[in-house]
Phi, psi and omega in degrees: 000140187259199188257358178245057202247094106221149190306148219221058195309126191084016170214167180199163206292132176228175117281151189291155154260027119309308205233000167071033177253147165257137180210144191307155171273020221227342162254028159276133185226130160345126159250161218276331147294356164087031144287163172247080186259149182261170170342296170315321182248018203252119183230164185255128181310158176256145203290025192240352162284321203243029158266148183238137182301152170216142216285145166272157167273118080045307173269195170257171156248090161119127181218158176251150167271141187324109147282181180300130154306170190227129193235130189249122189302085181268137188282160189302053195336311190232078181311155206280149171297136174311142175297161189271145176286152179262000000 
């Protein structure tokens, strides 16, 4: 005999679906995921579920447009050696 084998007026046997134990329904409790669990395994959704975000802006408040690039000419440090005279 288990602890849920016995008569129960107004309730009948049901299982958690955790742990897979049978217990009367009247100690089955609702989980916030629509399980049917008993007291051991009945757990409170956690409050890091109904936190919320809150939108970033997106935009600049103000841009310049890209100008032309700029090339600055640098001279060479080690110009190639004169060719040898034949």
């Amino acid at each position: 005999m288990g602890r849920a084998d016995f008569w129960k007026e107004g309730e009948w046997l049901a299982i958690c679906d955790i742990c897979g134990f049978k217990y009367h329904s009247g100690s089955l409790k609702r989980r916030w995921d629509g399980l049917m669990c008993c007291q051991k395994d009945w757990n409170p959704r956690q409050p890091q579920d109904f936190v919320r975000s809150y939108s970033d802006p997106k935009a600049l408040p103000w841009t310049r447009p890209e100008g032309e690039p700029e090339y600055v000419d640098i001279p060479d440090p080690m110009p190639n050696p004169p060719e040898p005279a034949d």
